[in-house]
C-alpha positions in Angstrom: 23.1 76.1 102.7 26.3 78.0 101.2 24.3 81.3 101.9 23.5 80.6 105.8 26.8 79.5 105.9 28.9 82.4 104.4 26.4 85.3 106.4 27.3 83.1 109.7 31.0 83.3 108.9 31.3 86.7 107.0 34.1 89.4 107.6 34.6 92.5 106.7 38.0 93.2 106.9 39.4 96.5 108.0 39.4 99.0 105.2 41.4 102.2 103.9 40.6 103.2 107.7 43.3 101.2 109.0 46.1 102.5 106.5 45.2 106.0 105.8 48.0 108.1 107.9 47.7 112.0 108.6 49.9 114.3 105.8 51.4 115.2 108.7 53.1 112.1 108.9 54.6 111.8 106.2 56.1 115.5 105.9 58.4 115.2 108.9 60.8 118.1 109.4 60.0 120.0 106.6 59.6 123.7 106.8 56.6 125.5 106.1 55.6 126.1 102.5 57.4 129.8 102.1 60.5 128.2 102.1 60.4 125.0 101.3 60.4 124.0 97.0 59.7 120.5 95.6 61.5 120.4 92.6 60.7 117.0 91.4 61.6 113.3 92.1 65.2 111.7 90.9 65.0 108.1 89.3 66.0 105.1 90.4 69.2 103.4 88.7 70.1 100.0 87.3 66.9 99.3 86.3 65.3 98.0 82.8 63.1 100.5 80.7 60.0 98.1 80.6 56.7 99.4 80.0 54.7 100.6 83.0 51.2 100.3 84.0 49.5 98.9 80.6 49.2 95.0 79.8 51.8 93.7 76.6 52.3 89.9 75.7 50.0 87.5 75.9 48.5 84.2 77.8 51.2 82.3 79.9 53.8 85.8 78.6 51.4 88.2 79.2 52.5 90.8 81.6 51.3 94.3 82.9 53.6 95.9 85.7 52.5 98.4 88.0 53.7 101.5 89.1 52.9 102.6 92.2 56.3 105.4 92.8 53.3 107.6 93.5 51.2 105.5 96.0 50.5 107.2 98.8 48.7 107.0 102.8 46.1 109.0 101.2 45.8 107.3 97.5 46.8 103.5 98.7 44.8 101.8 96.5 46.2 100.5 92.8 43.5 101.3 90.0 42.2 98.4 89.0 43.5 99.0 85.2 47.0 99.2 86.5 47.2 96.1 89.0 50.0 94.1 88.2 49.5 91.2 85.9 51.7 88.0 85.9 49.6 85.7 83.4 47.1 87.3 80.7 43.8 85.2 80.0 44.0 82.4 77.7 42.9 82.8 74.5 41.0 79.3 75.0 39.3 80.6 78.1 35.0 81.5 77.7 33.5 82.5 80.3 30.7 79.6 79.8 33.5 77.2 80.9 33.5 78.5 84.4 29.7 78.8 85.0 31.0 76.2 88.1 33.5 74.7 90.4 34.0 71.2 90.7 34.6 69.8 93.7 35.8 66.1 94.1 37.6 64.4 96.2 37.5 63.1 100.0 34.1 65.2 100.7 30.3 64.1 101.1 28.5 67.2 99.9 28.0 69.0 96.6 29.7 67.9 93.7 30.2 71.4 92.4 29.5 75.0 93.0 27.4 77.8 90.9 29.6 80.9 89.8 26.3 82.6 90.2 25.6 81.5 93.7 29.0 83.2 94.8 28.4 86.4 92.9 25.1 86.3 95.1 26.5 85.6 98.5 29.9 87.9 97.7 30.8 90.5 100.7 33.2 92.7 100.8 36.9 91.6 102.1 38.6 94.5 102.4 42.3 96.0 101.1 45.0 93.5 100.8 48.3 92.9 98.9 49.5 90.9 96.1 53.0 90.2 95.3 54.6 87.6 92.8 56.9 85.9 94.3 59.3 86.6 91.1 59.3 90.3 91.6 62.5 91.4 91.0 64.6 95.1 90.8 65.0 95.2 87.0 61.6 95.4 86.6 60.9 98.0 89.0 59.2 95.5 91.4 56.0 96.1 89.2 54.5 92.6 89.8 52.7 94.0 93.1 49.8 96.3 93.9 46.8 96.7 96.3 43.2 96.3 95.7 39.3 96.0 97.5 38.2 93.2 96.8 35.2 91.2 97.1 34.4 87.5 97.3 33.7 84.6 99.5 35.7 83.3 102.7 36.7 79.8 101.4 36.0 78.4 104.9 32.5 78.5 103.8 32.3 77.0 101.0 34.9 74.6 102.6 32.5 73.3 105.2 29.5 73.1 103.0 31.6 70.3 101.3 31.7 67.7 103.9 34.9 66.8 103.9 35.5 63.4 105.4 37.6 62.4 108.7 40.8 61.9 106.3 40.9 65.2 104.3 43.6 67.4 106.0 44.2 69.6 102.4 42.9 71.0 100.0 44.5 71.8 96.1 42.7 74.7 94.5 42.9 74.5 90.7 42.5 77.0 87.4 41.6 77.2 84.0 45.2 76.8 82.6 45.6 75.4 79.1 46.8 77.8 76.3 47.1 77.9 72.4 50.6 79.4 72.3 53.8 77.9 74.3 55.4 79.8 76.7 59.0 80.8 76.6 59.2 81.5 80.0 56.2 79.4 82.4 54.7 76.1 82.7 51.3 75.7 82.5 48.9 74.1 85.1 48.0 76.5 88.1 47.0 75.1 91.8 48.4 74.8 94.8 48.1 72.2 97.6 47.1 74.0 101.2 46.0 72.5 104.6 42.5 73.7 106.0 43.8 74.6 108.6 46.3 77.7 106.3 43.1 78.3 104.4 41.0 79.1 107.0 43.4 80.7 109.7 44.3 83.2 106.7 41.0 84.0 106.1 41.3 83.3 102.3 38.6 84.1 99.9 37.1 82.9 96.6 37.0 86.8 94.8 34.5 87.6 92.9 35.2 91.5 92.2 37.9 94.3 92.7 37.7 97.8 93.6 33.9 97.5 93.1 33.8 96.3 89.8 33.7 92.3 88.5 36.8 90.4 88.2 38.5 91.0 84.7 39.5 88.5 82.7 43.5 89.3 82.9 42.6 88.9 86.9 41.2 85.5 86.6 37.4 85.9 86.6 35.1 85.1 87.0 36.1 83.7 90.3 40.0 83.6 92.0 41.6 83.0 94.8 42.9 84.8 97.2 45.1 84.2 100.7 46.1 87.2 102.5 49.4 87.4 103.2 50.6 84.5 100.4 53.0 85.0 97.5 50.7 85.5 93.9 51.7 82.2 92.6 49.7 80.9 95.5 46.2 82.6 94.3 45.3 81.0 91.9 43.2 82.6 89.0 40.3 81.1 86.9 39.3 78.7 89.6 37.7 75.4 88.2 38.3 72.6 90.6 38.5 71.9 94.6 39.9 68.7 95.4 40.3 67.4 99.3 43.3 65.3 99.6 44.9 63.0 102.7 48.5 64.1 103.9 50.2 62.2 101.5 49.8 64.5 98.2 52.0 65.4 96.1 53.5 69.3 95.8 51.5 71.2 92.4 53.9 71.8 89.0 52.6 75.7 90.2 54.3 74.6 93.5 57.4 73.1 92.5 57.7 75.9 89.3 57.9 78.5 92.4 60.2 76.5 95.2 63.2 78.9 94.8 61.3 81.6 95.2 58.9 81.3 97.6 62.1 80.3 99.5 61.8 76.5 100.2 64.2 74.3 101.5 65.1 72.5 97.9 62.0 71.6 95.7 59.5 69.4 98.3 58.2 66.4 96.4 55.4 66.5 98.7 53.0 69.0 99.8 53.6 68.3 103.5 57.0 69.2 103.3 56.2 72.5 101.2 56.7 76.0 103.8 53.4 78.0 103.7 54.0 80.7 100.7 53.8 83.5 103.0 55.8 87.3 102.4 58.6 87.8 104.6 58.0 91.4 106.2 59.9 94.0 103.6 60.4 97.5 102.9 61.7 99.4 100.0 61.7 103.2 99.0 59.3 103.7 96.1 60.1 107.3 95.2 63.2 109.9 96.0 62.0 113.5 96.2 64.1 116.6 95.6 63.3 119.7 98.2 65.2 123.2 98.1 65.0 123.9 101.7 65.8 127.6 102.1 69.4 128.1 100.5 70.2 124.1 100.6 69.4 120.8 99.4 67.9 118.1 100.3 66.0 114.6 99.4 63.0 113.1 101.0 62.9 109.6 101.2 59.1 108.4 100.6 58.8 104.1 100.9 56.5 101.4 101.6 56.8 98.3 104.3 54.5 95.0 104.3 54.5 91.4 104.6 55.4 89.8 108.2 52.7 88.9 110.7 53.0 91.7 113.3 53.8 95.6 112.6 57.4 96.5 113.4 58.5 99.2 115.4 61.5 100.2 114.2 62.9 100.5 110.6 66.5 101.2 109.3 68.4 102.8 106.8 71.5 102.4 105.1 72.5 104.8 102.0 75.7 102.9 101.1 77.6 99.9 102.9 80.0 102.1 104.0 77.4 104.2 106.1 75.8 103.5 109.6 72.0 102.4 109.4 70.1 105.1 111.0 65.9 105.1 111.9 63.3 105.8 109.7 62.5 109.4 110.5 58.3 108.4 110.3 56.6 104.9 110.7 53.8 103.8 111.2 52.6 100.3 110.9 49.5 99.3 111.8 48.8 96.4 110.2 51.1 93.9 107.9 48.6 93.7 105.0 48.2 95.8 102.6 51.2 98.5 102.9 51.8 101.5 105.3 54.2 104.1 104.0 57.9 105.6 105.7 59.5 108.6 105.1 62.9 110.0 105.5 64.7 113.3 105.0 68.0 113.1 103.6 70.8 115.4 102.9 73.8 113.0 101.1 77.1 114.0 101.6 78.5 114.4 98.1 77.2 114.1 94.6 77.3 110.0 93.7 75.3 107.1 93.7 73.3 105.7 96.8 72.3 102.2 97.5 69.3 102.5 99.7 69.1 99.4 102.0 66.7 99.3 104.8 66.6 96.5 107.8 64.2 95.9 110.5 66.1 95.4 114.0 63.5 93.1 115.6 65.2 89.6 116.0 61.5 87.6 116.2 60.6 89.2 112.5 61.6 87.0 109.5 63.2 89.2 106.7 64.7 86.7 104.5 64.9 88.7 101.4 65.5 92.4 103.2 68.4 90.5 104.9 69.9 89.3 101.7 69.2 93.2 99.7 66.7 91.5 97.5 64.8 95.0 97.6 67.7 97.8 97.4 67.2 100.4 95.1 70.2 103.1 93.9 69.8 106.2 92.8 72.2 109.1 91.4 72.3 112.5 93.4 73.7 115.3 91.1 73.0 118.5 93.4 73.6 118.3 97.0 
């Protein structure tokens, strides 16, 4: 029945297609090639050293960051051996422990799942986002990338449970138990969701990304994913599905991430918990340095996601003490994964910027652009 059910309800989400912008677009008002010199990119200041785009640690303190200064309309997608990594694989975790998902709770149907009957039915689900919701400056904002990915819509498998009249939610669970204490996380991953934010999100049991099976560090061989929700939301390793009443209690994962999914204290309950979802952002990912003729000047090159509707208009700020001007190039067709901006600037004097951008739509939440959560400074020598 799961196979009927999944062909009925398939989508394939928009691809690359939807993303990829002209290189046009993102050279605005620079002159032809004669006379016009890259000569480099300048670094971002007041940020760590930390290592960059290869896995260190381990389990629960396992880490990989990505860098993705030189993502691009054209080149979008992270590599799958450079997609961020909050939480390695257990060193308890076989893969003969997930042959299934267990599903209990307020349902009549099945009692479990086959890994193997999802790896049959998987479609493809198209490019989206992930970002954990404790990505942070010093790190470079590492913990976020892009991928393909492949799966199952959860609705699916959802409705081929049966839940009863009084199952309003749902708490997906993972494989979670490791041999060495973390200094820094609590084990026990899931998360409590209506059905209602599963299915309107369209999320998706993933079986594969970019093309290729689910690798251990990214929770195969089956994880969750909800477009458009914080990281600590999809959950890897999946084990368990459990349909719950109203009254259920908010996850550890759930209260472990409160602050910074940006809740309103730490909800004791699961009803009272704000859906996980990314604020619309914006950042500049790389500074490029042009000789233009005789003079200097910089190239602004960023990304913008999250939110539920593209924006319009973006703003920048190079200092507090400067006016916010437009984004010279924007174009944002769709909130998830990432479009790209571009900017041409020519600083004033030799010193350090803080690069601030703002969107001036009053409807759009930007909770953590408001409060400069994703400036970035740099240090301009030559000008």
């Amino acid at each position: 029945m799961l196979k009927g059910s999944l062909i009925a309800g398939g989508i394939l989400l928009a691809g690359l297609d939807r993303i990829c912008l002209g290189r046009s677009t993102l050279q605005p008002n620079l002159p032809s090639s004669g006379s016009a010199t890259q000569l480099g990119t300048i670094d971002f200041t007041d940020e760590v050293p930390v290592p960059m785009g290869k896995a260190f640690g381990t389990e629960l303190d396992g880490r990989l960051y990505t860098d993705f200064s030189q993502a691009s309309a054209e080149h979008p997608i992270t590599p799958t051996e450079s997609f961020y990594v909050r939480t390695r694989a257990s060193e308890l975790l076989a893969s003969q422990q997930l042959t299934s998902i267990k599903i209990d709770g307020l349902v009549k149907g099945p009692s479990q799942i086959a890994v193997s009957e999802l790896l049959h039915a998987q479609k493809p689900m198209g490019a989206h986002l992930m970002e954990c919701a404790g990505n942070i400056r010093a790190i470079h904002f590492g913990l976020m990338s892009v991928a393909e990915w492949s799966g199952v819509l959860l609705s699916a498998v959802l409705d081929d449970s049966k839940p009863t009249a009084e199952a309003s939610r749902v708490s997906i669970s993972g494989f979670d138990e490791y041999r060495t204490p973390s200094r820094s996380s609590m084990p026990g991953a899931s998360w409590n969701f209506t059905i209602d934010e599963l299915k309107s999100r369209g999320a998706f049991l993933a079986t594969a990304m970019n093309g290729q099976p689910l690798a251990k560090d990214h929770g195969a061989p089956v994880r969750l994913i909800v477009p458009g929700w914080y990281g600590c939301a999809c959950i890897k390793w999946v084990n368990q599905i459990t349909f719950m009443g109203d009254v259920a209690e908010s996850t550890s994962q759930m209260l472990e991430y409160a602050n910074r999914t940006l809740q309103e204290g730490i909800p004791q309950f699961a009803r009272d918990f704000r859906p996980a979802t990314i604020d619309q952002a914006a950042m500049p990912i790389r500074i490029e340095k042009w000789k233009l003729g005789e003079r200097m000047s910089y190239r602004v090159v960023g990304i913008v996601w999250g939110g539920s509707q593209p924006i319009k208009k973006l703003e920048i700020q190079f200092n507090p003490d400067e006016e916010y001007v437009a984004v010279d190039s924007l174009r944002q067709s769709a909130n998830d994964p990432w479009s790209f901006w571009t900017h041409q600037w020519t600083p004033k004097k030799p010193g350090a910027y803080a690069i601030r951008l703002r969107v001036m739509e009053p409807i759009v939440v930007t909770r953590r652009l408001d409060a400069g959560f994703y400036l970035r400074t740099v240090h301009i020598t030559e000008v």
